[in-house]
N, C-alpha and C positions, 0 to 999 in steps of 0.2 A: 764824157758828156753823152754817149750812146747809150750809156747806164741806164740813165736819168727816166726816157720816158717808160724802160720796164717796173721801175720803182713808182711811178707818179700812182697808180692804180691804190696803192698801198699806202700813199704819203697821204692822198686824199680824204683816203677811207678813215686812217687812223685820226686826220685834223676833222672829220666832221662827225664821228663815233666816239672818240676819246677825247681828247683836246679842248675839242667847244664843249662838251660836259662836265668836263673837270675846269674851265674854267668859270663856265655860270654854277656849279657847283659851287667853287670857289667864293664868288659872286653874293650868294645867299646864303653863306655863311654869316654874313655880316649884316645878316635882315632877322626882320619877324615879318614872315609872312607861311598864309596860311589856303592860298591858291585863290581866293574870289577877290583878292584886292590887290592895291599896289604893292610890292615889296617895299618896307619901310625899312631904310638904315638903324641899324642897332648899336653900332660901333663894336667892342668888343663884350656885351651883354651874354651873347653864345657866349663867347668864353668862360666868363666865370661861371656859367652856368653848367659848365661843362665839366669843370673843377671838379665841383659838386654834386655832381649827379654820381651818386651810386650807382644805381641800376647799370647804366653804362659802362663805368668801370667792373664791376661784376661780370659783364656779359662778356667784354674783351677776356675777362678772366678765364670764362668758360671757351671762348675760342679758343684760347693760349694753351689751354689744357689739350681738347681736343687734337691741335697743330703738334702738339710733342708727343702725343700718342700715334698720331694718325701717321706723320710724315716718315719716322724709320720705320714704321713698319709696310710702308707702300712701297718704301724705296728697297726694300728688304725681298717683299715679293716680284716686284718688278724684276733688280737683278736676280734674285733667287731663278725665277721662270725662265729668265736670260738665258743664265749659263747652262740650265735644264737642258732648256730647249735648243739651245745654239748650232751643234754640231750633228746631233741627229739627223736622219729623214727617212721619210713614208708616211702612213694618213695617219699615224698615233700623234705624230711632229705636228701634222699639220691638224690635227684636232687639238692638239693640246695650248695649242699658238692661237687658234677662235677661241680654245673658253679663257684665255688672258686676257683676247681683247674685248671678249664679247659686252661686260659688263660696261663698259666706256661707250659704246653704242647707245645702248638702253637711255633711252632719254631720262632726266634726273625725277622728274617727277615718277614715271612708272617705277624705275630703280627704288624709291623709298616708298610706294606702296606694298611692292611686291614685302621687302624687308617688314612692314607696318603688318602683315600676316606672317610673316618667318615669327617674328619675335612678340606675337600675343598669347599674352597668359594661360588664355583659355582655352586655343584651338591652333597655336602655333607651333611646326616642327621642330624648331629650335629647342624651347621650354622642355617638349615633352621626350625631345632626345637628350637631353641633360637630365633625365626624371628616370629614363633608362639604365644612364651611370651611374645612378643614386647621388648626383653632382647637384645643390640645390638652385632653384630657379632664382640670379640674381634682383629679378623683376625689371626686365628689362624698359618696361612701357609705366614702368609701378612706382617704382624706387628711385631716387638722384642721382647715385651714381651709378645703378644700373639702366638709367634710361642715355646717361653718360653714357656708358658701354656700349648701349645700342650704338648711337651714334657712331662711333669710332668702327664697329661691325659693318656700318651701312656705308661709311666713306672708306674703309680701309681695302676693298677688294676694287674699287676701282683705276685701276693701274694701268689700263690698254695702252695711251700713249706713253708712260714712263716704259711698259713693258718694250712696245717696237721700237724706242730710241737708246735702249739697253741693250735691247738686240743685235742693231745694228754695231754700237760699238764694241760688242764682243766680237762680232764676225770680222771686224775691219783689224782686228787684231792678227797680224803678218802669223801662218801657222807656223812659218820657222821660229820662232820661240817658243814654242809649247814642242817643237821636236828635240829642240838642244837640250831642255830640261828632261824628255825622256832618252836621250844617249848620256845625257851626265848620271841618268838614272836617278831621276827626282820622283817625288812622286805626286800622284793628279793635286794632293792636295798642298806642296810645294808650289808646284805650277799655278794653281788661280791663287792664294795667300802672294806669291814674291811675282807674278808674272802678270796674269790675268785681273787681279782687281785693281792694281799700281796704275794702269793702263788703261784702265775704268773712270778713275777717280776724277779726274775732269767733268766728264760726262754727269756720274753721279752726282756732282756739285750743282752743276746744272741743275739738274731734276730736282734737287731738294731746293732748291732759290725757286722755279715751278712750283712745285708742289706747296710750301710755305704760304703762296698766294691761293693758290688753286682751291687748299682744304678749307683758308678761312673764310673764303666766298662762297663755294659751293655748300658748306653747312649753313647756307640758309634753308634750302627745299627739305631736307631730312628732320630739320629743325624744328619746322612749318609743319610737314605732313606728318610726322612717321610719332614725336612727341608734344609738338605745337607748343613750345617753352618750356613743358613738364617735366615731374611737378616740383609745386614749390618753386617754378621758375629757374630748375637746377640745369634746363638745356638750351635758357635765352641766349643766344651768341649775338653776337655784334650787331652782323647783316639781321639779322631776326627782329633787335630793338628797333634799328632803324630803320624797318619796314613799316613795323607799327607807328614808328612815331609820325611818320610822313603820311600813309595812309591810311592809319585807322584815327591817329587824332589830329592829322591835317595839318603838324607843324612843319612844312617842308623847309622851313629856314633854318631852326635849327637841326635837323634832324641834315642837312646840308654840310653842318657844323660836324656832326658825329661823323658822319661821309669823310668829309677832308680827313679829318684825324686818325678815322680810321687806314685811310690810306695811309697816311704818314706812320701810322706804330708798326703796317705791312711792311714797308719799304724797309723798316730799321728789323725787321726779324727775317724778313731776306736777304740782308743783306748779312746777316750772322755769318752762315754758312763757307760765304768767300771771304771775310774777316778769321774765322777759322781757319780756312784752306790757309791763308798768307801767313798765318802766325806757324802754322806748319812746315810750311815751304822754308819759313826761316831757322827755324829749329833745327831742318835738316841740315838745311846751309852752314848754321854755326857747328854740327858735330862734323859737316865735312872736311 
């Protein structure tokens, strides 16, 4: 019971930030309303409408895509810079451990400007150091699935919290086993493949159940600024339609609808990940 009032701070916060908007969320799903009148009961009208709606389905499409690009290779650099970084030290460690985090700072909107000049045609570093390689300019800002690619560039280095909670669980890794592997006379890359990433793998489930959420929400602002849907509407993602639908043509009911749902297709593709792990866990169990 002592617990209780360090936790209240947190219980409150989450029922009056999450909770009451997911469930008046909830709420005006089941309306047509359009914010200057009363919410009218619709029944389930969203729904079918929802069925049918292309666009929508599309745009989840283009989230889906993004989340499968985006997610191993965050978790890749995240533990990559990990293990990099782990054991070392002096100001190389400790410079190379800021520019991991650093980009996680960067608040989201400046993050996809700065990138919205990396990757322009005409005058961006990017383009004209690929022009160097004789590597051609996919068109990043130009093209569909090079404006795809943007995207996946602009969400893909930001890692800063997967990086320090990778960190952490590498260091908390006891060094006597990484000494018994070097008296058994293993070698570095024995030791992290059978020792170091087995011991990981918790952690990393973790972060990709995170990260799953994280990339299909946060590709709204890169979406928004850096291609604003483009083109051809080849980088509408989910959060993006239902920005417009709500504020630009004012239907906050159903666009409520797209909300809910969109939660719910989250929940079922983070929850993959430990659906994996378990089918793993037993796999091993049945050859043990």
């Amino acid at each position: 019971m002592r617990r209780w009032p360090l936790a209240a701070p947190y219980l409150v916060g989450s029922a009056l930030l999450v909770l009451a908007p997911l469930a008046l969320a909830a709420a005006l799903a089941f309306t047509d309303y359009f914010g200057f009148q009363e919410p009218e009961f619709t029944g389930s009208d969203n729904l079918a409408r929802l069925a049918a709606d292309r666009g929508f389905w599309d745009a989840v499409g283009v989230s889906a895509l993004i989340a499968v690009v985006v997610v191993p290779l965050r978790l890749f650099l995240a533990v990559g810079a990990a293990l990099l970084l782990a054991r070392r030290r002096g100001a190389r460690t400790a410079v190379g451990r800021a520019a991991a985090y650093l980009p996680s700072v960067i608040p989201d909107a400046a993050w996809a400007l700065l990138w919205l000049w990396i990757l322009n045609p005409l005058y961006g570093p990017l383009p004209a150091l690929l022009g160097v390689f004789g590597i051609p300019d996919p068109g990043f800002l130009t093209t569909p699935w090079g404006a795809r690619l943007g995207l996946v560039l602009v969400m893909a280095f930001q890692v800063g919290e997967a990086f320090v909670v990778a960190l952490a669980a590498r260091l908390a890794i006891p060094a006597r086993f990484h000494e018994a592997v070097e008296v058994e006379g293993g070698t570095p890359w024995f030791a992290m493949t059978r020792v170091t990433l087995p011991l990981m793998v918790p952690v990393v489930l973790v972060l990709a159940v995170r990260d799953v959420v994280v990339v299909v929400q946060n590709a709204f602002v890169p979406a928004l600024l850096v291609t604003d849907g483009g083109p051809a509407n080849a980088t509408v993602t989910a959060p993006l339609l239902i920005y417009r639908r709500a504020f630009e043509y004012g239907e906050l009911g159903y666009a409520s609808t797209l909300s809910v749902t969109l939660l719910v297709l989250t929940g079922i593709a983070a929850a993959f990940p430990l659906w994996l792990a378990a089918r793993l866990a037993a796999h091993q169990r049945t050859r043990a």
